[in-house]
VOGULO-526723 format. One record per residue: residue number from 1; residue in one letter; x, y, z of N, C-alpha, C in turn. Coordinates in steps of 0.2 Angstrom, whole numbers, plus 5000, padded with zeros to 4 digits. Layout:
# residues N
@marke->NUM; kollum->a; n.x->X; n.y->Y; n.z->Z; ca.x->X; ca.y->Y; ca.z->Z; c.x->X; c.y->Y; c.z->Z
...
# end
This chain:
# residues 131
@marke->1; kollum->x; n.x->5004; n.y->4994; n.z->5000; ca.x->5000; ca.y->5000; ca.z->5000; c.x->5004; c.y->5006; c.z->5000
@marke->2; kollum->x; n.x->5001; n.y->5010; n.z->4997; ca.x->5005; ca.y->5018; ca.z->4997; c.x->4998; c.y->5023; c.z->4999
@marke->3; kollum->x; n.x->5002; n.y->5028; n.z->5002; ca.x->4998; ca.y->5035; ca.z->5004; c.x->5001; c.y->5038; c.z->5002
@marke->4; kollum->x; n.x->4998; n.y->5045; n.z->5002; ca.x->5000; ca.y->5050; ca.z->5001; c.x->4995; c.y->5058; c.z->5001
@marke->5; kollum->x; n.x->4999; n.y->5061; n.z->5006; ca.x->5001; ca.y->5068; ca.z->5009; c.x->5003; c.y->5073; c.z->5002
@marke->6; kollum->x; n.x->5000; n.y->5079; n.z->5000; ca.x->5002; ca.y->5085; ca.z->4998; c.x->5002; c.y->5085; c.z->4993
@marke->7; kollum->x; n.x->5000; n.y->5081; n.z->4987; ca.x->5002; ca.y->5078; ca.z->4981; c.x->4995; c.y->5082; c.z->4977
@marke->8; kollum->x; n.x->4994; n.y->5082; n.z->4970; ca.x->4989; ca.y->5089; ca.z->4969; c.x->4987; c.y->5082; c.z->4964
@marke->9; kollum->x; n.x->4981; n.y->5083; n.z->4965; ca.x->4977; ca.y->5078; ca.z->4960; c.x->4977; c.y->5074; c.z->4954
@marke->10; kollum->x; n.x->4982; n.y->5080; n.z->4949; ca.x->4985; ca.y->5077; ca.z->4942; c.x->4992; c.y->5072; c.z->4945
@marke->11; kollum->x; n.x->4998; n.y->5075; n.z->4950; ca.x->4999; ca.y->5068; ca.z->4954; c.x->4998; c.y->5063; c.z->4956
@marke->12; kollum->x; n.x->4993; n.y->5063; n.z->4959; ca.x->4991; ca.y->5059; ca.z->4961; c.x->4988; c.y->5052; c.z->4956
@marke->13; kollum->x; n.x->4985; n.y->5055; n.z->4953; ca.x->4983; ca.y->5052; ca.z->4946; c.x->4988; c.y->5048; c.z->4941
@marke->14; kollum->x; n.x->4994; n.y->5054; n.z->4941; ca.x->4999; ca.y->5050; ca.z->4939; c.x->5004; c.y->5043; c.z->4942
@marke->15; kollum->x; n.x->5005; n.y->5044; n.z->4948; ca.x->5007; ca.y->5039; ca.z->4953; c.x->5003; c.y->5033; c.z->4953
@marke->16; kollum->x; n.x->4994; n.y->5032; n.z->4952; ca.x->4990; ca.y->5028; ca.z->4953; c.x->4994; c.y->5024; c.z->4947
@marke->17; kollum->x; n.x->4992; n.y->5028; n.z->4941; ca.x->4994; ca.y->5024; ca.z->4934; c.x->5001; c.y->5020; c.z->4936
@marke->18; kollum->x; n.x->5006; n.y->5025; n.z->4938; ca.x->5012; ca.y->5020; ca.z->4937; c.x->5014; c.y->5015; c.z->4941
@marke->19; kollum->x; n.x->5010; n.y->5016; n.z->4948; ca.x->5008; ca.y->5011; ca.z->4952; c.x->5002; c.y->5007; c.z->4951
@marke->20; kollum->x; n.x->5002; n.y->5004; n.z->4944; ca.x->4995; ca.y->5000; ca.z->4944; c.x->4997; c.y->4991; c.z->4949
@marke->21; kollum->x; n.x->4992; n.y->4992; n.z->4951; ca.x->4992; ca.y->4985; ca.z->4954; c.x->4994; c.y->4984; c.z->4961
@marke->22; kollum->x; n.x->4995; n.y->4992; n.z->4962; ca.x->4999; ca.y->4992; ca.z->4971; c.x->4993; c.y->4999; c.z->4976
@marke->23; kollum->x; n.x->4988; n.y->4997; n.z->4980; ca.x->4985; ca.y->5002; ca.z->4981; c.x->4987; c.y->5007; c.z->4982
@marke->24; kollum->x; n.x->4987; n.y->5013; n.z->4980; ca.x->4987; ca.y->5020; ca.z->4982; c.x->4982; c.y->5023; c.z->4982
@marke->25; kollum->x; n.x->4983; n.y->5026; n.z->4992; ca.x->4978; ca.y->5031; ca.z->4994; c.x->4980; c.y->5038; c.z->4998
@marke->26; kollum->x; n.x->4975; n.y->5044; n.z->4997; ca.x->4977; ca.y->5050; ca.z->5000; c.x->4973; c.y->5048; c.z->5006
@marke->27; kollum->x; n.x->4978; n.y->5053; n.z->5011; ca.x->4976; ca.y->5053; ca.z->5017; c.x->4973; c.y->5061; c.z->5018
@marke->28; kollum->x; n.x->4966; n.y->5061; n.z->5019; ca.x->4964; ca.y->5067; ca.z->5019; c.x->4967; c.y->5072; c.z->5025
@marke->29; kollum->x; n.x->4966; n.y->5076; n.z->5028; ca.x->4965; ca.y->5080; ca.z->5033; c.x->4964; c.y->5078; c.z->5041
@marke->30; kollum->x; n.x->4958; n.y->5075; n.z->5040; ca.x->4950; ca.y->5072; ca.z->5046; c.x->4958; c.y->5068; c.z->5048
@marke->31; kollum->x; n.x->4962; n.y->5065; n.z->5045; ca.x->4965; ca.y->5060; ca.z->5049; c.x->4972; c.y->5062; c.z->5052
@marke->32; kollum->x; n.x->4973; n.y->5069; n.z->5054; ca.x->4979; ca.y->5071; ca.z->5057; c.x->4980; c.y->5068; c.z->5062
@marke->33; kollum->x; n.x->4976; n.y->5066; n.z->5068; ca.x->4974; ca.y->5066; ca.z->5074; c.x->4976; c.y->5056; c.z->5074
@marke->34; kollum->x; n.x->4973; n.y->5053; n.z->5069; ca.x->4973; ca.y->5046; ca.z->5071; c.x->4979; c.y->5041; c.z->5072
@marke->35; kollum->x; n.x->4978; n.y->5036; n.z->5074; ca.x->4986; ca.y->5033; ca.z->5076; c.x->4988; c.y->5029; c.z->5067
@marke->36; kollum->x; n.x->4992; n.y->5030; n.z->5066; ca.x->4995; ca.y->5026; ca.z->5059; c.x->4992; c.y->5020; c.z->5058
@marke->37; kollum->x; n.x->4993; n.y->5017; n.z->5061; ca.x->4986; ca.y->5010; ca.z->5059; c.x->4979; c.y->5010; c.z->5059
@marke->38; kollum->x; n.x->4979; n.y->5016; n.z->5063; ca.x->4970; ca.y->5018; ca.z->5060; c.x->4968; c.y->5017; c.z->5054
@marke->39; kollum->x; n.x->4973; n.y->5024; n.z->5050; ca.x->4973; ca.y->5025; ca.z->5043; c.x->4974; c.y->5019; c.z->5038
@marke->40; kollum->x; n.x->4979; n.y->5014; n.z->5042; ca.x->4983; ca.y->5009; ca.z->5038; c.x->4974; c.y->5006; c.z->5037
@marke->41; kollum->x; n.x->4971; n.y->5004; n.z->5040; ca.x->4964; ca.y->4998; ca.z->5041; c.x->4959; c.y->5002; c.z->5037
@marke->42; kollum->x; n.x->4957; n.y->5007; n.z->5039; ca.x->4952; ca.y->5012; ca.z->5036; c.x->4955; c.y->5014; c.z->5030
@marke->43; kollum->x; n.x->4961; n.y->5012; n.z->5024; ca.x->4963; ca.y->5015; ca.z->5020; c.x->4958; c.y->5015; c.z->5014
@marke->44; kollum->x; n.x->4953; n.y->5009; n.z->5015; ca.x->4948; ca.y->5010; ca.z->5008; c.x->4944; c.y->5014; c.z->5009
@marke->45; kollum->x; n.x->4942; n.y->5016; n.z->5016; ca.x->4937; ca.y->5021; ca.z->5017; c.x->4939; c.y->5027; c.z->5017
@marke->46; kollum->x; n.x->4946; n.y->5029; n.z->5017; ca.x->4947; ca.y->5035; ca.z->5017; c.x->4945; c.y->5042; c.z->5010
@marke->47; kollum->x; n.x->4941; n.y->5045; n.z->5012; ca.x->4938; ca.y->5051; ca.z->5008; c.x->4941; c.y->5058; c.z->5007
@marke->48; kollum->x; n.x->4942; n.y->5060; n.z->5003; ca.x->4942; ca.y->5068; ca.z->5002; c.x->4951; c.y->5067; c.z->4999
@marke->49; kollum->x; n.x->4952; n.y->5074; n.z->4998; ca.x->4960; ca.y->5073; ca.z->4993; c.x->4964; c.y->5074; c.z->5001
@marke->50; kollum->x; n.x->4971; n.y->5073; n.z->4997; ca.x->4977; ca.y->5072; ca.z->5004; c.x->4982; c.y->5078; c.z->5003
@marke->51; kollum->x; n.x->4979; n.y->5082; n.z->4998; ca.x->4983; ca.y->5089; ca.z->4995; c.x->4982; c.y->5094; c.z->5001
@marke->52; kollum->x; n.x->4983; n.y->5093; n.z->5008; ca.x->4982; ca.y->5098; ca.z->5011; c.x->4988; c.y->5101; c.z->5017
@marke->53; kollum->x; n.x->4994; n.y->5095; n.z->5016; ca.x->5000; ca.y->5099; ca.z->5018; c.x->5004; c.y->5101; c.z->5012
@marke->54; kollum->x; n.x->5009; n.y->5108; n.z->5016; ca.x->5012; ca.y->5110; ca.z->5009; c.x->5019; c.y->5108; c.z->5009
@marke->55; kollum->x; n.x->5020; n.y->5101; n.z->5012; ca.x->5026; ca.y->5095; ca.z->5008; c.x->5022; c.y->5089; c.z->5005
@marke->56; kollum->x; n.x->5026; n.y->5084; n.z->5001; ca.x->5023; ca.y->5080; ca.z->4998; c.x->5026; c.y->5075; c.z->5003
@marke->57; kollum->x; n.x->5023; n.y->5068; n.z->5006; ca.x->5024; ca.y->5064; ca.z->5010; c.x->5022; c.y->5058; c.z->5005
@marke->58; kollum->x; n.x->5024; n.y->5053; n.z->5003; ca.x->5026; ca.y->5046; ca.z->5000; c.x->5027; c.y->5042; c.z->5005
@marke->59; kollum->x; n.x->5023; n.y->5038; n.z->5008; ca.x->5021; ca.y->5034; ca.z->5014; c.x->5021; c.y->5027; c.z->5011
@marke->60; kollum->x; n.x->5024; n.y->5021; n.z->5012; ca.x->5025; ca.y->5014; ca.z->5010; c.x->5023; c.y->5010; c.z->5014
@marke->61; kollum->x; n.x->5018; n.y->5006; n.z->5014; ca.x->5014; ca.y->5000; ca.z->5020; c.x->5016; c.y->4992; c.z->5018
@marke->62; kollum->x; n.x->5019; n.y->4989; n.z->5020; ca.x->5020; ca.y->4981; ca.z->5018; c.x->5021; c.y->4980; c.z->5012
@marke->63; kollum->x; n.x->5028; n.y->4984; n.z->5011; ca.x->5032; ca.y->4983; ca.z->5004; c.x->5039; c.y->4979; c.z->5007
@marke->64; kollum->x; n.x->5042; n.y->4976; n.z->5003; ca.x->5047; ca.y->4972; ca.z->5003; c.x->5051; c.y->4978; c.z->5001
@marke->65; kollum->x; n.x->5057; n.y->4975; n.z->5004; ca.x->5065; ca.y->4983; ca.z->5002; c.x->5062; c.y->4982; c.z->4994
@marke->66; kollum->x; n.x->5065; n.y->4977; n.z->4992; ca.x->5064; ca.y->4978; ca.z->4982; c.x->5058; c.y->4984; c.z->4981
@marke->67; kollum->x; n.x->5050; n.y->4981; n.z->4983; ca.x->5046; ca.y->4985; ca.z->4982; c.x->5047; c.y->4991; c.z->4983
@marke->68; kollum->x; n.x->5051; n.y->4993; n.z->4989; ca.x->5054; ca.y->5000; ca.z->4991; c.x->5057; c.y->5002; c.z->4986
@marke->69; kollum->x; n.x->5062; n.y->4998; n.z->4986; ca.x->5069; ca.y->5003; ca.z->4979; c.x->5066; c.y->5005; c.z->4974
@marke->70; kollum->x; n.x->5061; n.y->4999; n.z->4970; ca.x->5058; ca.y->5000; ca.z->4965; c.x->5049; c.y->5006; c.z->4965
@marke->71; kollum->x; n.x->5048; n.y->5007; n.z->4970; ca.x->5043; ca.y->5013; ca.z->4971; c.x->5049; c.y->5019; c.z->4970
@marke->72; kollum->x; n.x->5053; n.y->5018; n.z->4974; ca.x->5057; ca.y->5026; ca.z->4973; c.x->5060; c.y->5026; c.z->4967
@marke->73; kollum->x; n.x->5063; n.y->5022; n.z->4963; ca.x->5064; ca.y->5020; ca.z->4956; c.x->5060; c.y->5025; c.z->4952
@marke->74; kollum->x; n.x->5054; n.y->5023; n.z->4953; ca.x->5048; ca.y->5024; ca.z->4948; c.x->5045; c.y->5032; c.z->4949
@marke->75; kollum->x; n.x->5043; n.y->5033; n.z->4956; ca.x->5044; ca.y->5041; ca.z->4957; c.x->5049; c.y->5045; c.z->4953
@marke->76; kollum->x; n.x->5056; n.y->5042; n.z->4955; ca.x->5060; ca.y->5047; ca.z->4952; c.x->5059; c.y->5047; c.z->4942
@marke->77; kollum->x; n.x->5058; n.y->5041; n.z->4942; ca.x->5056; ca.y->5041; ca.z->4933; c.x->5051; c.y->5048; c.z->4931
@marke->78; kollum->x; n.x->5047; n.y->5049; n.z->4936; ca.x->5040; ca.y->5053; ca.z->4935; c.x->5044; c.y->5059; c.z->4938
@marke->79; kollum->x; n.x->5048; n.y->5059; n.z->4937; ca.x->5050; ca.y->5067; ca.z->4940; c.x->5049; c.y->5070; c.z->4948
@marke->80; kollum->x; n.x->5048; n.y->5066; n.z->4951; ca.x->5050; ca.y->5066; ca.z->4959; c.x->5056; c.y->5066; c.z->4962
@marke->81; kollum->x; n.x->5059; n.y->5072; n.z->4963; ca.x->5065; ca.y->5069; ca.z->4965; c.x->5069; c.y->5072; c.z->4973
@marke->82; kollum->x; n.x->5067; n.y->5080; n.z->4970; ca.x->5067; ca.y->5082; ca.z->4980; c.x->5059; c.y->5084; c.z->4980
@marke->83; kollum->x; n.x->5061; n.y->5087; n.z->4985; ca.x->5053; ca.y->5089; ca.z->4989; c.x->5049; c.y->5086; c.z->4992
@marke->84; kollum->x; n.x->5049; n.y->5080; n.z->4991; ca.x->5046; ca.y->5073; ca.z->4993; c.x->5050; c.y->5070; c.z->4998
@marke->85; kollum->x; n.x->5046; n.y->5069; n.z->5003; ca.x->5049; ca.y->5065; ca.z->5010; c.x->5047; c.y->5057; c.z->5009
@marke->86; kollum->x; n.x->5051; n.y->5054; n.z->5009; ca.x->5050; ca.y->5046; ca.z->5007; c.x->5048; c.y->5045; c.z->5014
@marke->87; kollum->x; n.x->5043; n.y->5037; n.z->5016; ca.x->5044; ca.y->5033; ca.z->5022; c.x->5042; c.y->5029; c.z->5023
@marke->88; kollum->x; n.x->5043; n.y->5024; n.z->5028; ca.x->5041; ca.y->5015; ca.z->5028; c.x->5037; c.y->5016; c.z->5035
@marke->89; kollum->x; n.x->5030; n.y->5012; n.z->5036; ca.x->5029; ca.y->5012; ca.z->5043; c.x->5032; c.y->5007; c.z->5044
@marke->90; kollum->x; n.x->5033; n.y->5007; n.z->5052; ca.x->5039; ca.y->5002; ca.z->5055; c.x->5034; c.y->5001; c.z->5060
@marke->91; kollum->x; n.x->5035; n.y->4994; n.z->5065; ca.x->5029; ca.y->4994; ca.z->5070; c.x->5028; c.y->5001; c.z->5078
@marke->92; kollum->x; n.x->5035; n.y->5004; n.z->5076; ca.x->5034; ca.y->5010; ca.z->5081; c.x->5030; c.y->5013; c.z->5078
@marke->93; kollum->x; n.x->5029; n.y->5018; n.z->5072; ca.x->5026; ca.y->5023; ca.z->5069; c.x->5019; c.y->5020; c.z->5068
@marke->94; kollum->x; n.x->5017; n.y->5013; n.z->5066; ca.x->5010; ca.y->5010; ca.z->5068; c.x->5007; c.y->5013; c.z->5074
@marke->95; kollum->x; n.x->5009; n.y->5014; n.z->5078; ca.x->5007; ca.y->5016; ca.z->5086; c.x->5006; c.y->5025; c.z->5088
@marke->96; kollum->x; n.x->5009; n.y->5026; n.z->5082; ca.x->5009; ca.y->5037; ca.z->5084; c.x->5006; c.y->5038; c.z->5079
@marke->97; kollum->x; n.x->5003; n.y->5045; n.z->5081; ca.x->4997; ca.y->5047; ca.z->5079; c.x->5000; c.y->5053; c.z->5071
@marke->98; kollum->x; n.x->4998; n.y->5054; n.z->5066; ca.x->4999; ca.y->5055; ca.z->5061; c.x->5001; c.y->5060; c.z->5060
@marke->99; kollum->x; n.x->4999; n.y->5068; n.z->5063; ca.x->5001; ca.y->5073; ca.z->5066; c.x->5009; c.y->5073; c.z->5068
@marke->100; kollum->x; n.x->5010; n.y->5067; n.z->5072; ca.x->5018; ca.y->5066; ca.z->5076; c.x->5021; c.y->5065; c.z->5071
@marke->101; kollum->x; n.x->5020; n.y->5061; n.z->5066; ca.x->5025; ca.y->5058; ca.z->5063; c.x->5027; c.y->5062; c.z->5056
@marke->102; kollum->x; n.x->5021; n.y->5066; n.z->5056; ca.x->5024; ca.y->5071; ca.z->5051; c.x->5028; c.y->5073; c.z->5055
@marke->103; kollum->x; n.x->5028; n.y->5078; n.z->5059; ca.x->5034; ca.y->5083; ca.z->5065; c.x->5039; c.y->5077; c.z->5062
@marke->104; kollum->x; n.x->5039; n.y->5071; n.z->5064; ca.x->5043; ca.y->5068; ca.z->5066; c.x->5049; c.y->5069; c.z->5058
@marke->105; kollum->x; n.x->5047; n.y->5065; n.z->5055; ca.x->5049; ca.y->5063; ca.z->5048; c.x->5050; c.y->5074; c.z->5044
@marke->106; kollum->x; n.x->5048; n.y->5076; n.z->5047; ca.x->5051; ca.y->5085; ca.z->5044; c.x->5057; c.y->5086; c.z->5046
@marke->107; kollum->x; n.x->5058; n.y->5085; n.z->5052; ca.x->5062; ca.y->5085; ca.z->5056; c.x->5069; c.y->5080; c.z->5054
@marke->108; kollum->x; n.x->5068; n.y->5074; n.z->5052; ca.x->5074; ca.y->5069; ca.z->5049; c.x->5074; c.y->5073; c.z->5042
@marke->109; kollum->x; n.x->5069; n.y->5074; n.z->5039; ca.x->5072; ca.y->5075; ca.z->5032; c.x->5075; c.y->5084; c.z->5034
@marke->110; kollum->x; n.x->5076; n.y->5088; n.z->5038; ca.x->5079; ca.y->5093; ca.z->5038; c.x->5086; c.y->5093; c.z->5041
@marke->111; kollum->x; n.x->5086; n.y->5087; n.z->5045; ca.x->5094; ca.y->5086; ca.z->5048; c.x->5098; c.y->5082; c.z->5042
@marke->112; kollum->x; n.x->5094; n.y->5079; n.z->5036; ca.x->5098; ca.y->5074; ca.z->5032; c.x->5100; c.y->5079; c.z->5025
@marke->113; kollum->x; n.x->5095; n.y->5086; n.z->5026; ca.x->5097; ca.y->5091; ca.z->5022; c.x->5102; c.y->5094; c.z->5023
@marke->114; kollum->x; n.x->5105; n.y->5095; n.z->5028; ca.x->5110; ca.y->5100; ca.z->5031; c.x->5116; c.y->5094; c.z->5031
@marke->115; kollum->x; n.x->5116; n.y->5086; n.z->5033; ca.x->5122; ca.y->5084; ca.z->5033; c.x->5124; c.y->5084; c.z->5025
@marke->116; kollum->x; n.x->5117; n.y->5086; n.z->5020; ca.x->5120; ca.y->5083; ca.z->5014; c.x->5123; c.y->5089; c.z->5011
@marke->117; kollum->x; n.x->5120; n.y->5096; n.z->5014; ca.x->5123; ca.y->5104; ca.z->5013; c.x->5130; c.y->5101; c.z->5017
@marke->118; kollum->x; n.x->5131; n.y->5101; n.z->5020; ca.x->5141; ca.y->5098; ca.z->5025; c.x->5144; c.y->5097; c.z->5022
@marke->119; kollum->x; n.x->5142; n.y->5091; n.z->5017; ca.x->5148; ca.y->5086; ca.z->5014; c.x->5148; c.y->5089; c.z->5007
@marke->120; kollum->x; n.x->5144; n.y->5094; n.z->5006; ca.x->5144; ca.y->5097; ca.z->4997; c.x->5150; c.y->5104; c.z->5002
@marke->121; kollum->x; n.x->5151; n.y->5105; n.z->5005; ca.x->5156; ca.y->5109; ca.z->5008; c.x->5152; c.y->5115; c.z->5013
@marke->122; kollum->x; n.x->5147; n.y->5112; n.z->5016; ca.x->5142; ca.y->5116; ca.z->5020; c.x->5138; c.y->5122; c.z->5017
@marke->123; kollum->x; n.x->5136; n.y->5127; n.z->5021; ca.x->5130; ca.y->5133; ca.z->5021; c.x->5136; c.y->5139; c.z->5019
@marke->124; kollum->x; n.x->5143; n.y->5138; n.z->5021; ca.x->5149; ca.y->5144; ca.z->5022; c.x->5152; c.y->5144; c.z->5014
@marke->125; kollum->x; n.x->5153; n.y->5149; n.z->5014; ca.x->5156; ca.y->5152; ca.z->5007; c.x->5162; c.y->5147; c.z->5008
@marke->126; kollum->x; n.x->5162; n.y->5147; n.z->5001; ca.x->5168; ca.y->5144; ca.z->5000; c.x->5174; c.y->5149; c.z->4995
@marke->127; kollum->x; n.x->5179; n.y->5153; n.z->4998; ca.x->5181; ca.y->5159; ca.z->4995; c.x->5186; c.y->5155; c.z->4995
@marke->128; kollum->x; n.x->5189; n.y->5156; n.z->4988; ca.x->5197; ca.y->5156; ca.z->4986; c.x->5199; c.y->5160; c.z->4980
@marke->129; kollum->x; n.x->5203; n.y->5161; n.z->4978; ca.x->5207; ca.y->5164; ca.z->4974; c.x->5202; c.y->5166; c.z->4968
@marke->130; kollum->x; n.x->5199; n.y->5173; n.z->4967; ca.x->5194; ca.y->5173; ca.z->4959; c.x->5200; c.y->5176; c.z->4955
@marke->131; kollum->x; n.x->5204; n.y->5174; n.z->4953; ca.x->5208; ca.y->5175; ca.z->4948; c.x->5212; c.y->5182; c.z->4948
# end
């Protein structure tokens, strides 16, 4: 199963197509509040678009690593490449409430953005000799 958080409707449309055969659902709004397995079990009932944060979140439920490599494979083919927060439920994150786990996953994807700023030579000029 795949969800998806912040994604604008011609996305989404297009994700369903290249994901044929692998459920993909938005998560509307109404379910900030629910614990991550609420969502997981009610995912055929869930109503309304998931376009309502202003990041895009890629959520993956009981995919095998392959299926994983291969879902991020296939976004990046379609033009996804940042701005999208990737993520697997694990059996901790089945347990927190949906609202947390965004905090949670903003917060890793902004420490893994600065380490990847560090090692490209950081945020600090890098001055030497302009000729």
């Amino acid at each position: 199963m795949i969800f998806l958080i912040g994604f604008f409707e011609d996305e989404v449309k297009l994700i369903r197509d290249a994901f044929n055969g692998v459920p993909v659902y938005e998560i509307p709004s109404y379910c900030r509040d629910w614990v991550l397995s609420e969502v997981v079990e009610k995912a055929n009932s869930l109503e309304g678009s998931g376009n309502w944060h202003e990041r895009k979140f890629f959520l993956m439920h009981d995919l095998s690593n392959d299926e994983v490599k291969e879902a991020l494979r296939k976004m990046k083919s379609l033009g996804f490449r940042g701005g999208v927060i990737y993520a697997t439920t694990t059996p901790t994150s089945l347990t927190m409430k949906l609202d947390e786990l965004i905090e949670e996953w903003l917060e890793e994807d902004a420490y893994f953005r600065q380490l990847r700023r560090m090692k490209r030579g950081g945020p600090y000029l890098n001055i030497r000799g302009s000729g």
